[in-house]
N, C-alpha and C positions, 0 to 999 in steps of 0.2 A: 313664491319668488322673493327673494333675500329676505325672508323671516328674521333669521338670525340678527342680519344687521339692521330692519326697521324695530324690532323690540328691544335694542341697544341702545342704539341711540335716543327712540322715545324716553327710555329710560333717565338716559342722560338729560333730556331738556324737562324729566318733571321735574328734578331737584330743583330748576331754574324756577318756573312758574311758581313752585312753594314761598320763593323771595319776595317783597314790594322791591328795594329796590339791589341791583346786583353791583357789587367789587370787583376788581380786577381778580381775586381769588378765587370766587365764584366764576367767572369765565374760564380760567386756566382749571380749574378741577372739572367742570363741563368736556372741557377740549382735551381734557387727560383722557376721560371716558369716549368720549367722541375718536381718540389716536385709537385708543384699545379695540375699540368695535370695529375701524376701518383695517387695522393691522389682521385682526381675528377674520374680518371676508376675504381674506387674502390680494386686496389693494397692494399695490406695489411700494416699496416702502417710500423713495423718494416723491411718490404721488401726494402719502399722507403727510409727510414734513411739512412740503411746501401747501397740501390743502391749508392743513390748522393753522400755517404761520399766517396765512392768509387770512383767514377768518379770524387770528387772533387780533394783528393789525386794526381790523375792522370793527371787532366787537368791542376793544376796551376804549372806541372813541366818543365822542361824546352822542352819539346818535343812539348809543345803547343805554349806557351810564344814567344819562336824564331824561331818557326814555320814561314815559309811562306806565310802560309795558314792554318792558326790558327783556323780558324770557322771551316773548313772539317775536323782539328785531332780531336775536340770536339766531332763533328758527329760519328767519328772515333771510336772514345774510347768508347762513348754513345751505339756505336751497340755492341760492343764488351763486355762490362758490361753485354748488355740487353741478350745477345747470354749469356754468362755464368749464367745468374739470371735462364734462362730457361732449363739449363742444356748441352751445347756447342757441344753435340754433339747426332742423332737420336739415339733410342734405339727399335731394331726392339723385336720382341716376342722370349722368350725363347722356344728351342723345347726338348723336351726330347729325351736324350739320352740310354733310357732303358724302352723300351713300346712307349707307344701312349701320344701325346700330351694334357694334357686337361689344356683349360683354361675356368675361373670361373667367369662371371661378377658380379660385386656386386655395391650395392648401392639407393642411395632414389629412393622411390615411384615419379615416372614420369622424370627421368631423361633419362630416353629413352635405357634403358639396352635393351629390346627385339628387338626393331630395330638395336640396336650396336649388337646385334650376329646377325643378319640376312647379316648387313656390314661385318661385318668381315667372314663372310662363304663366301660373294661372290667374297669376294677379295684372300682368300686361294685358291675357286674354279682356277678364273683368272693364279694363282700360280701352277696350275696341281696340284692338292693335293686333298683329297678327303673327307670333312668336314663332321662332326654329329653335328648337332644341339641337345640342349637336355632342354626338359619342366620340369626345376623342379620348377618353382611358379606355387604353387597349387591351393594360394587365391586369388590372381586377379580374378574375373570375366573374362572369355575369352583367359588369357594368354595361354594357353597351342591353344587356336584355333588361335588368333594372330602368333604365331611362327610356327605355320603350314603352315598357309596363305604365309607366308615370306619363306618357306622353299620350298613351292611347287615352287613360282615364280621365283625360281634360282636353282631348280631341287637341292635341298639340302633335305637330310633324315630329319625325326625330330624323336627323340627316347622321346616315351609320356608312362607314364601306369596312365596315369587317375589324379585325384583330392587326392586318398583315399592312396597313399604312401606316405611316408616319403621322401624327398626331395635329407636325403642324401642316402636312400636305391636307389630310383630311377640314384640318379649319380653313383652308384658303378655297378650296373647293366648296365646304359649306357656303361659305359667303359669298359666293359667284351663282350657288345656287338658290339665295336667297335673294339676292338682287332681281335673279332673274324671274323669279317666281312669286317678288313682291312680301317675302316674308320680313320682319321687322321686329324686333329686333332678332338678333342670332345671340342665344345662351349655350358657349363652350362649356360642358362639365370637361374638364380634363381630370387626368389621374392625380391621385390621394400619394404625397411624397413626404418625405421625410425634409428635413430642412435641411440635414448633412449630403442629403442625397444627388452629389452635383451633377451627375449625369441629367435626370430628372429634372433638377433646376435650368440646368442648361435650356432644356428641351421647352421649357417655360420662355426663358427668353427668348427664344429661338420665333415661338408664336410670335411674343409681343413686336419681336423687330418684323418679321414676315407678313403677320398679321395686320398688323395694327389696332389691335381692341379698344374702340371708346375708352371702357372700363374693366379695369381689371380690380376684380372683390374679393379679399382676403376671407374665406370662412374657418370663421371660429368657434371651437366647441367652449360654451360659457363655463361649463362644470369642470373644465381643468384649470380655470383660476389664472397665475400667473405663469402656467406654461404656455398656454393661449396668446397671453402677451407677450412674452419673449420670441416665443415664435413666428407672430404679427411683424414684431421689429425686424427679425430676422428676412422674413420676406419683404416687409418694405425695402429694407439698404438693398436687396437685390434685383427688386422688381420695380420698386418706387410704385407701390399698388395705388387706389384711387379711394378704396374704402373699406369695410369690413360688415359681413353678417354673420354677426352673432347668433348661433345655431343655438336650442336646447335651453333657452334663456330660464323656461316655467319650471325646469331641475335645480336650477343655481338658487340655493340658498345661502348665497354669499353676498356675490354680486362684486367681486374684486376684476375679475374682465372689463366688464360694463363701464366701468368706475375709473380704468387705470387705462384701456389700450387706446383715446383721443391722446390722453396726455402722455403717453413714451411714443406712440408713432408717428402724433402730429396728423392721422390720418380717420375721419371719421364712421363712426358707426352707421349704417345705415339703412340695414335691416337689422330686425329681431324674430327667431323663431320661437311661436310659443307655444309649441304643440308638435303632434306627430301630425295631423290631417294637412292636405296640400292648402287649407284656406289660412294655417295657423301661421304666417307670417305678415309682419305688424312694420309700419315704417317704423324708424325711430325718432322720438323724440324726446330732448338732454329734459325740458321743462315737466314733460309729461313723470318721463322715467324718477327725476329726484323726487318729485309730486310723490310718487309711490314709493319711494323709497324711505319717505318721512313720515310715511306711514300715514297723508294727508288726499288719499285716491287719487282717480286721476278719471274724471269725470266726462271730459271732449272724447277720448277711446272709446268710453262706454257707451254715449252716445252714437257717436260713429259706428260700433257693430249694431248697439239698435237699428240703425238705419237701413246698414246691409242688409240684416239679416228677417225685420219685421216685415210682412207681408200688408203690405201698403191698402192692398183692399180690403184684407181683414179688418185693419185697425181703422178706417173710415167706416166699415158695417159694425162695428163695436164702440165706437164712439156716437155713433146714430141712437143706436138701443140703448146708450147709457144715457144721452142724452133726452131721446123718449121718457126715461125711467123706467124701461124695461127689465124684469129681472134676466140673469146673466144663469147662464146654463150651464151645467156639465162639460158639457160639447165646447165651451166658451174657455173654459177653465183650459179643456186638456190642446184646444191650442195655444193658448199663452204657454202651456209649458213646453209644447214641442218647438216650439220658436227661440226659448230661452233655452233649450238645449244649443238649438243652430248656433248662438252667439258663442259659446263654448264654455268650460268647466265653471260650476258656481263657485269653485274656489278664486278662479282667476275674476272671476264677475265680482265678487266681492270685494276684492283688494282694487278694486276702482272706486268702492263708492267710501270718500271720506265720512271718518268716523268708526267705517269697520275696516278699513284697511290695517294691518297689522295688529290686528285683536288677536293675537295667541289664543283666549279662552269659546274663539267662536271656534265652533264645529259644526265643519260641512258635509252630509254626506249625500253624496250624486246618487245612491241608491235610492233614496227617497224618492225622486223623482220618476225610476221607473216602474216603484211598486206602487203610486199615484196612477201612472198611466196602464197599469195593468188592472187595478179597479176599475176606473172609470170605461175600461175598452170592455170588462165582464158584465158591464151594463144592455138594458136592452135602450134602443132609441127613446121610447118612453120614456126611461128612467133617466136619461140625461136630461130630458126638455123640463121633466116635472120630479126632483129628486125629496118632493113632499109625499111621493107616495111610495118612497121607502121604509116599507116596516122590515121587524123584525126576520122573519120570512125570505122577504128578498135580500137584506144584507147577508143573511149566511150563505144565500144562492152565491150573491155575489163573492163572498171572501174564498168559497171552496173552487168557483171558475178563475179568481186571481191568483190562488195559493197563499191567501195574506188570510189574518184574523181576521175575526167580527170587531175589534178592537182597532185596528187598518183600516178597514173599511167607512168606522165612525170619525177617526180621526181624518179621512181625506174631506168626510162631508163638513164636518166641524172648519175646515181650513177654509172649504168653497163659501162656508155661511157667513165667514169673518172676512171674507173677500167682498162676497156681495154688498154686508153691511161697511165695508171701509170705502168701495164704488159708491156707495149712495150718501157716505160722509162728504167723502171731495168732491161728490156734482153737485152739493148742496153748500159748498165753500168758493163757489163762485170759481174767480179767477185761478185760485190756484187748483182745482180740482181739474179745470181745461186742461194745465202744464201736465196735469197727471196725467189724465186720458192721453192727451196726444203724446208722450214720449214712451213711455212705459207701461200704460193700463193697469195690472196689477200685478206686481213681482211677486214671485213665490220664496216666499220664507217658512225657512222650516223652523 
């Protein structure tokens, strides 16, 4: 996620750090590099003028100048700009305060509106709350069997009456039968239109005055850059929407949507998709996302899927046995890594935790992971509880039941044995070995 632009700009702010103290030259040659990198993610242009002039303002005054440490207020101000461009603070969904909640997505043909209501139900669901999904694109081919498919797989209702209604009778009817049946909120997918497309457009307003939707959310495909944006503005003047999710965020190696569509529509992001699976949608947040963007992690996220996604009793009986000083098992190993699959790609895991976020020279590869869990499953129960009594003999058993080398095989144990021994480092470093145990146990690095 924007590669291109966090190794740019890191770029740009080492020339800074190489100074004791910085000139107004030194700033303007930074922010020369700083224009090129936001121009090059495809930022909107009037975004970037006024970003730099802003930061320029800022930086050449006396709080950088006689700074100490003049390169990190740069960085400083730089995220705090970028935090504000994005809109400085999250904005979760409006709920109504008189009936039932309905929110409306809208937006282009293939930006991935049916999948963003199948995310967003299963994330209400997660919330105790009790979601209607509702089929009003009638012309897709298959939409209406698409958002079933997606409805079943997260035990979510779908409210359908066919092809042959009108979009917004079908919404005014969902809603009468979500009141009445207690469902809450109501997620309209409506149909994927063109922005010229004023029939269609109409047919939008047509809901919003009929309907009345809480929220209507602009979604946006992030990998078309500033046709996303134009497009966003386009539907705002006409819809006057309430906010925008960013579909396909984990594609964009840019990050000029993200960057430019608060500041041309005035209207904020508010979801982020970061994955294909129904769990990979992420609130947004301006503080977190520049965090990542400066190549500086973004640590509260990471935390927060630990949380989701860690099995709460495992890591209390694995914290007991480290505590004990028990040795750690095989069996021990291959659930930390099944659990770190749940949080999702190591690539995206990564670029959370500052220091390796935007390392170009780190290489991730997610196969690792299952040819790890294919030894360890070609094992016998024996050999997970007691892996001292792997010879030679058994390793080749084991590498010919994984399909991996004798060579694979050695390197998985080598990994469990530097686990063990880096477990028995931090229970023996007191305090901080606790932070360890309780948030993350032992990440898998490869």
């Amino acid at each position: 996620m924007f590669e291109g632009l966090t190794g740019r700009l890191q770029e740009a702010f080492k020339k800074l750090r190489g100074k004791g103290k910085l000139t107004e030259a030194d700033i303007e040659e930074a922010l020369r590099e700083v224009r090129v990198a936001l121009l090059e993610a495809d930022v909107n242009y009037k975004v970037v003028k006024k970003f730099t002039e802003d930061v320029k303002v800022r930086a050449i005054g006396q709080e950088v100048l006689q700074s100490l440490t003049p390169a990190q207020q740069v960085v400083k101000i730089v995220n705090e700009e970028m935090i504000s461009l994005m809109g400085s603070t999250s904005n979760k969904i409006n709920t109504s305060t008189d009936g039932v909640t309905v929110i409306a997505l809208a937006g282009l043909q293939g930006s991935g509106k049916t999948t963003a209501a199948g995310k967003l139900a299963r994330r209400f669901i997660h919330e105790g709350r009790n979601p209607l999904l509702v089929a009003a694109d009638i012309y897709r081919p298959a939409a209406i069997t698409q958002l079933q498919v997606l409805g079943k797989s997260i035990n979510v209702p779908v409210f359908t009456m066919g092809s042959d209604v009108s979009p917004v009778k079908i919404c005014q009817e969902a809603v009468d039968y979500a009141t009445k049946n207690g469902n809450d909120p109501v997620i309209i997918d409506t149909a994927g239109r063109l922005h010229i497309d004023e029939q269609l457009m109409w047919e939008m307003r047509e809901i919003k005055r009929q309907v009345k939707p809480t929220e209507i959310l602009f979604v946006a495909d992030a990998m078309t850059g500033q046709d996303a944006v134009n497009v966003a503005k386009e539907f705002n003047d006409a819809l006057d929407i309430d906010g925008v999710i960013l579909t396909k965020l984990d594609g964009d190696a840019r990050g000029g949507a993200a960057l430019s569509i608060k500041a041309v529509t005035g209207k904020p992001i508010k979801f982020v998709g970061v994955g294909e699976k129904l769990d990979a949608l992420e609130e947004f947040h301006p503080d977190r996302m520049a965090s990542r963007i400066l190549g500086m992690g973004d640590v509260l996220t990471l935390i927060e899927k630990a949380e989701a996604f860690i099995d709460e009793e495992k890591a209390r009986e694995l914290e007991k046995k480290i505590a004990e000083h028990r040795g750690l098992t095989l069996d021990d190993f291959l659930d930390q890594l099944q659990q770190l699959k749940k949080m999702g790609s190591l690539e995206q895991l990564v670029e959370m935790i500052p220091g390796l976020s935007g390392a170009g020279n780190l290489q991730i590869d997610e196969s690792k992971l299952k040819q790890t869990e294919a030894i360890i499953r070609s094992m016998t129960i024996q050999e997970r509880q007691n892996p001292r009594i792997l010879n030679g003999s058994r390793r080749v058993r084991i590498s010919k039941g994984s399909g991996m080398t004798v060579q694979d095989v050695n390197m998985v144990l080598k990994q469990f044995d530097q686990m063990n021994r880096m477990v028995k480092q931090f229970t023996e470093t007191g305090k901080k070995g606790k932070k360890f145990k309780r948030r993350f146990s032992f990440p898998f690095m490869n």
